[in-house]
C-alpha positions in Angstrom: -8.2 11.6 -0.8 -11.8 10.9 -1.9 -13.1 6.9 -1.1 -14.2 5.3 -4.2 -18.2 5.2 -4.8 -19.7 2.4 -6.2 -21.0 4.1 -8.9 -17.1 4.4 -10.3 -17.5 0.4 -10.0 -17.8 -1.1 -13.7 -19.8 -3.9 -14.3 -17.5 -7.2 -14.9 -18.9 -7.2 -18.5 -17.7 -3.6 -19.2 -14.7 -4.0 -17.1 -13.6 -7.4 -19.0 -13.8 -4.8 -22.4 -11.5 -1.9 -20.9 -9.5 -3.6 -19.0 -7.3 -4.3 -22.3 -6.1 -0.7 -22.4 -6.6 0.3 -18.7 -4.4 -2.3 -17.1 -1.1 -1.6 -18.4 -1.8 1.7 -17.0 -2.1 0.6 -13.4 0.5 -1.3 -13.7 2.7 1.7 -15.2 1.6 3.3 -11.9 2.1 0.5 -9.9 5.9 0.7 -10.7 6.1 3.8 -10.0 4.6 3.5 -6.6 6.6 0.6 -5.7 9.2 0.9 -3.5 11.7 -2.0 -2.5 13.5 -1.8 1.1 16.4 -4.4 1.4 15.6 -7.8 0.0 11.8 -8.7 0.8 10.0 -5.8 1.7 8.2 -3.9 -0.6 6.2 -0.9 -0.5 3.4 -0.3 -2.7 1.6 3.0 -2.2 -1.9 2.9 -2.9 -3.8 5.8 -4.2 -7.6 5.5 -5.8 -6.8 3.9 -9.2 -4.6 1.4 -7.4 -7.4 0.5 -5.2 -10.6 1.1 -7.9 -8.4 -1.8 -10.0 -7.7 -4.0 -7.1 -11.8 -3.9 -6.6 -12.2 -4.7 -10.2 -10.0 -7.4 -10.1 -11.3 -8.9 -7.1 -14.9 -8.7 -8.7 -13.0 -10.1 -11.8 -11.5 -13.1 -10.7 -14.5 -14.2 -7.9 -17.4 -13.3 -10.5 -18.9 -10.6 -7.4 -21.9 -9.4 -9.3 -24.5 -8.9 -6.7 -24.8 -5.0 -5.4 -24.2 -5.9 -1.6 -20.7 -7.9 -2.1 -19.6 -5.4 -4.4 -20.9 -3.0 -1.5 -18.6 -5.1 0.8 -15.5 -5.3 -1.5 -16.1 -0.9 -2.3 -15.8 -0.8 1.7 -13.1 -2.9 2.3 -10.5 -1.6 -0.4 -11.4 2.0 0.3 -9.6 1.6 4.3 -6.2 1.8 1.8 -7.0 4.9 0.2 -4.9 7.5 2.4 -6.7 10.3 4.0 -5.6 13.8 5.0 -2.0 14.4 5.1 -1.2 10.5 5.0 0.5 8.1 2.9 -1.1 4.5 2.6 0.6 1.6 1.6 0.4 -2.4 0.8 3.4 -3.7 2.6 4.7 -7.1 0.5 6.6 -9.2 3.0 8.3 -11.6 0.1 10.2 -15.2 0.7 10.5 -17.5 -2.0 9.6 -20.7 -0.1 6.6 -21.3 1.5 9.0 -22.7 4.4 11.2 -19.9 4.4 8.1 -17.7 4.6 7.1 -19.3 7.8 10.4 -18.9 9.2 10.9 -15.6 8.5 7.2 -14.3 8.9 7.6 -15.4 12.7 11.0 -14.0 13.2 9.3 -10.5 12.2 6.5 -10.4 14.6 6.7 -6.8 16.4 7.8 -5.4 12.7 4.9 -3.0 13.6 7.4 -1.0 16.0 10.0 -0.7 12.9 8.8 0.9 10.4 9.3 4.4 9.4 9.2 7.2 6.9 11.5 10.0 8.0 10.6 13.3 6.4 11.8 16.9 7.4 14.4 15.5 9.6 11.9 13.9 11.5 10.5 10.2 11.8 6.8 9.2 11.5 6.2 5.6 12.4 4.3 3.1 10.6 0.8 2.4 11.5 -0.3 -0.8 10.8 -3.6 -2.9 10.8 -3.6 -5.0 13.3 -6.4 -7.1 12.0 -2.7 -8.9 10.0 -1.3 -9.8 13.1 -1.4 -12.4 15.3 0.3 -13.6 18.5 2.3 -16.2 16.5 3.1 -14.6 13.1 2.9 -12.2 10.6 0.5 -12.2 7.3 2.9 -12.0 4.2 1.0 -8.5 3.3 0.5 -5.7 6.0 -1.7 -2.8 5.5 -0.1 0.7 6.4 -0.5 4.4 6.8 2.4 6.9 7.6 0.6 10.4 9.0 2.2 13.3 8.4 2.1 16.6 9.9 1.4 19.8 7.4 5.4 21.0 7.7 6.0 17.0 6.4 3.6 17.3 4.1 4.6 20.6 3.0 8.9 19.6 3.1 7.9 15.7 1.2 9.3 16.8 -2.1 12.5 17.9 -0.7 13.4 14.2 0.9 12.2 10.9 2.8 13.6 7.6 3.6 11.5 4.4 4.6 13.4 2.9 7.1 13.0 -0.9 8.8 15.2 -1.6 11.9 13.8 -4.8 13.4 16.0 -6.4 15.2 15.8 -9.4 12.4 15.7 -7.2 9.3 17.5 -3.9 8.6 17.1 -1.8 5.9 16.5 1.6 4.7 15.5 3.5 1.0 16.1 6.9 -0.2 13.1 7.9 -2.3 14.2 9.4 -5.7 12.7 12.4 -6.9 10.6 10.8 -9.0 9.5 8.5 -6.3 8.9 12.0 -4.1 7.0 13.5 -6.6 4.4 10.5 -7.4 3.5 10.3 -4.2 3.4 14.1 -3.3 0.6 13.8 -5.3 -1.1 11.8 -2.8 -1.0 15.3 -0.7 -3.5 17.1 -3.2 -6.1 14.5 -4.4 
């Protein structure tokens, strides 16, 4: 999937007048990327309108106005878009109490081994960014990409499960077909 180029960046003047009609959009899509393993994980899969309105928003809600921080922000966001053959995803680790969050965010630590996709029979761990990890506890949102190999790629529409099997937090999804068929689409943009 093609980065995003700063020249698909709208000014926060133009963005503030289409943003009206363009957001419930995204968030249309947003829904339909969003995928909920067990209780408090959820999945959402970025593509390049989910990240092009993330930097928007970003540039929105901080005023970033000068070229080289929206440089910075194009740069930053763009790591989510998937590449070849590859899913990408925002990983929503989701407590309701700040002290349960704590709790829970330190129980997790080594979630990086637990994560799968299983497609074609086979499973395809997570890969995770590291720079959300530290020796003592999790960050409450993970960045991830699940790399496929062409037959994967080739069998996605036919079936995949996300599956979580920490030792404190076991859970698995069956993506629906409409689930498998929005993100298939990742596969040929």
């Amino acid at each position: 999937m093609k980065p995003i180029d700063i020249s698909e960046i709208r000014n926060i003047a133009d963005y503030e007048r289409e943003r009206k009609s363009w957001r419930p959009q995204i968030m249309a899509l947003k829904d339909r990327r969003r995928i909920r393993v067990g209780d408090h994980l959820t999945f959402l899969f970025e593509n390049r309108e989910t990240v092009r309105y993330q930097i928007q928003e970003m540039m929105r809600i901080e005023r970033i106005v000068e070229p080289e921080d929206i440089r910075h922000e194009v740069d930053t966001y763009n790591e989510l878009i998937p590449g070849d053959n590859e899913l990408s995803a925002s990983l929503l680790i989701e407590y309701e109490t700040p002290a349960e969050r704590q709790i829970r965010l330190r129980e997790l630590l080594g979630l990086e081994n637990h994560v799968w996709l299983e497609v074609a029979g086979r499973r395809v761990k997570a890969r995770f960014d590291t720079r959300q990890i530290s020796s003592d506890r999790l960050s409450s949102v993970q960045y991830i990409k699940f790399p496929l190999d062409p037959e994967q790629v080739a069998r996605f529409r036919e079936g995949a499960r996300l599956i979580v099997d920490h030792p404190c937090y076991r859970a698995e999804h069956t993506l629906t077909p409409e689930q498998l068929e929005e993100l298939a689409r990742d596969f040929t943009e």
